[in-house]
N, C-alpha and C positions, 0 to 999 in steps of 0.2 A: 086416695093414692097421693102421696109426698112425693115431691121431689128437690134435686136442689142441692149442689157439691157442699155448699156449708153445712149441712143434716148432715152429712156423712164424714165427712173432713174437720171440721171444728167443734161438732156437736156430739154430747155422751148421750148414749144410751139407745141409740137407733134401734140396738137389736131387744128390748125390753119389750115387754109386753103391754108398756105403754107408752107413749112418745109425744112428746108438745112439739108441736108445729109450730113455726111463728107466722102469723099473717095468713092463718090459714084462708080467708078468701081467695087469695093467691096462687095456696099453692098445695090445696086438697081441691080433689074431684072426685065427685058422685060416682060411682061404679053405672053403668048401667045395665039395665036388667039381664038381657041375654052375653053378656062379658064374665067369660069364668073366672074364677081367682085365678088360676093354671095361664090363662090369657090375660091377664091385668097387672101380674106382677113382671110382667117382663115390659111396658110400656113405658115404666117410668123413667126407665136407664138402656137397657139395650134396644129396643127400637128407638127411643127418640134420639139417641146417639148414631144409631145405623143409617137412621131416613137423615138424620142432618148433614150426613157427608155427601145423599144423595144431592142433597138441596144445594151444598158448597159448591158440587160437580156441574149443580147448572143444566141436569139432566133432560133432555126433549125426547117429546118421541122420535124415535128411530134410531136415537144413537146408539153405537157401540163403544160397550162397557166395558174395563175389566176390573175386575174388587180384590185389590190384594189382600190377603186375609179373609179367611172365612171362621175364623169364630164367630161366638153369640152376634157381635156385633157387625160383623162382614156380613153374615149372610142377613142381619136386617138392612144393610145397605142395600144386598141385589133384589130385596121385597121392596125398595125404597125405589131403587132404579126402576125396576119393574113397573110398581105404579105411576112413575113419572112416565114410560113409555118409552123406555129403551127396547131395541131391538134384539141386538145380538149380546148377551151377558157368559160374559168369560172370570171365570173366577178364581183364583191362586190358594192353592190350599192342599192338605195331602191326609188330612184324617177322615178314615171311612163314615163315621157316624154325618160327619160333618160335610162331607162329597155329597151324602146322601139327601139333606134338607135342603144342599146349595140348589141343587136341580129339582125338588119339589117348589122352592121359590123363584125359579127361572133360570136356573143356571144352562147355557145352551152347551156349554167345552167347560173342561175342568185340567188347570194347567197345575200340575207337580213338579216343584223344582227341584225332585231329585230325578226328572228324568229329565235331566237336563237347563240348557238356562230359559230362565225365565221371558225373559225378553224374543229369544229367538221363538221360540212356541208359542207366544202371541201373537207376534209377527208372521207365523207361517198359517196362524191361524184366521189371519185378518188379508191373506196374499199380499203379505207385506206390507201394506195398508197404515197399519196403527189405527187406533182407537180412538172415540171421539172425545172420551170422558174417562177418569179414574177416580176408582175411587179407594183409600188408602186406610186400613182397619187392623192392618197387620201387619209384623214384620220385622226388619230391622237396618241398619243403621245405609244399608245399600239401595233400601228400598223405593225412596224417592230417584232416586237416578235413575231407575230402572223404570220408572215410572213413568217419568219424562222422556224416557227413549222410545218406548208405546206408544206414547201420545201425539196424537196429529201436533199441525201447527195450527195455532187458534184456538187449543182444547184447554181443559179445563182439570186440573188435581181438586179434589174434594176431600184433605187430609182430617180425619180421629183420632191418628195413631199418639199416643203418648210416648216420645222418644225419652223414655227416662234413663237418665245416668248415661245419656251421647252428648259428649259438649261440641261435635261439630258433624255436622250431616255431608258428603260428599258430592257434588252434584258435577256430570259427565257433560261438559262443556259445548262438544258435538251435538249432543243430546237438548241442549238446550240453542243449539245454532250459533253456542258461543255469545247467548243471550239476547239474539236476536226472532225467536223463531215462534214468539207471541206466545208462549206457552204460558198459563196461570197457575198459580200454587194457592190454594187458600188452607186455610185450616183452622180451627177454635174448638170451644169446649161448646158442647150440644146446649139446645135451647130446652127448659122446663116453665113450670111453671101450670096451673088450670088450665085456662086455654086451649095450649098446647095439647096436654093429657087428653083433655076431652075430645079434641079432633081425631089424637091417634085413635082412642078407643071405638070412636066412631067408623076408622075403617074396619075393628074388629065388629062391633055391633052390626053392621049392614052383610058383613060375609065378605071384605074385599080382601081378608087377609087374617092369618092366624097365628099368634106368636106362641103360643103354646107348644108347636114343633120343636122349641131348641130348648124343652125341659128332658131329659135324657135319665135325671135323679130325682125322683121325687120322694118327701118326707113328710111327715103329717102330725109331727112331736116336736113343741117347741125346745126338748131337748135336742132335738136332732141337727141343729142351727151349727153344731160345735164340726159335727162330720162333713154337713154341707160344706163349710167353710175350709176344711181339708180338702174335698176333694175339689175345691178350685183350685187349692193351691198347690198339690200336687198331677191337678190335670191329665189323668189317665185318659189314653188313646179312646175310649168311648164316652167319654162324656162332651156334651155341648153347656149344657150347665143345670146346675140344681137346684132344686125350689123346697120350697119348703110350706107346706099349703096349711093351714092351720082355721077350720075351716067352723070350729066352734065357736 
């Protein structure tokens, strides 16, 4: 398993049927034996991107969570949370396939913002409370504000979202105590590398967790790569996402 934004971003040929790694000590790991391919190709990118927000968020046991976005990569965050020991996970999201894994991986409340705002339905879900942690995998250009308005004083944002084509994010003043009200914001691009890999795969090998859940499309034809890639990009209401398992 590769991983590694330059393979993907500056480098041809990813999707060949054969691929030069550089440094591969670094940055291939051993499958292990009870780890399915269905379970392995999701670790390179979407959990290790989902658990890192958990990680940014500073996640302890008992806190309460809520995971704006719940795609691929939202709901490896609330598996991410989860295994850190958050308590109460609330999760932001409104496609059914996708409601559905949130809460096979801990999801406790499931908040849609078309029934309403978002912020006020955390809030009444927390007795007005707010949350100890966010963590942020979805959304768009309102979504930190809303974020921070959740959030205790003292908590922590654990942002993934890649804001692309927003050259300014808005943040609600109040909401931030007018910058006094301790709240953190982190964010960066997820950690790879062996290591790494080999740790996640490890919670897949032991049984503490199954990424396999958010393949929805599966393919089994290296021709098939061309569809897959469609159907991310047009994102139909049932899909979480699709694999392409090539297993000869």
């Amino acid at each position: 398993m590769g991983t590694g934004m330059s393979f993907v971003t500056f480098k041809h040929g990813v999707f060949a049927e054969q691929f030069h790694v550089n440094q591969a000590d670094a940055n291939l790991a051993h499958l292990p034996e009870h780890v399915s391919l269905e379970q392995a190709v999701m670790i390179s990118d979407m959990m290790t991107t989902g658990f890192y927000a958990a990680e940014l968020a500073e996640i302890k046991p008992g806190d309460t969570v809520a995971c704006f976005g719940i795609g691929p990569v939202g709901l490896m965050s609330l598996a991410g949370a989860q295994i850190r020991g958050a308590s109460h996970l609330i999760a932001v999201g409104s496609h059914p396939a996708a409601i559905k894994v949130a809460k096979e991986y801990g999801a406790h409340d499931i908040v849609d913002y078309h029934n309403g705002s978002t912020v006020e339905q955390i809030m009444d879900l927390t007795d007005g409370k707010g949350v100890d942690k966010v963590v942020i995998c979805g959304g768009g250009k309102n979504t930190l504000s809303e974020a921070l308005s959740v959030l205790k004083v003292g908590g922590i944002i654990g942002n993934v979202l890649h804001y692309g084509g927003i050259e300014t994010i808005p943040i609600d003043g109040l909401s931030w105590g007018q910058g006094l009200a301790d709240k953190t914001i982190r964010g960066g691009v997820c950690l790879g590398g062996r290591a790494r890999m080999e740790k996640l795969a490890n919670l897949i090998e032991y049984g503490r967790f199954d990424s396999s859940k958010l393949i929805t499309h599966k393919f089994d034809k290296f021709d098939d790569i061309e569809e897959a890639i469609i159907l991310m990009r047009d994102k139909p209401r049932d899909l979480i996402k699709p694999a392409v398992i090539l297993d000869e």
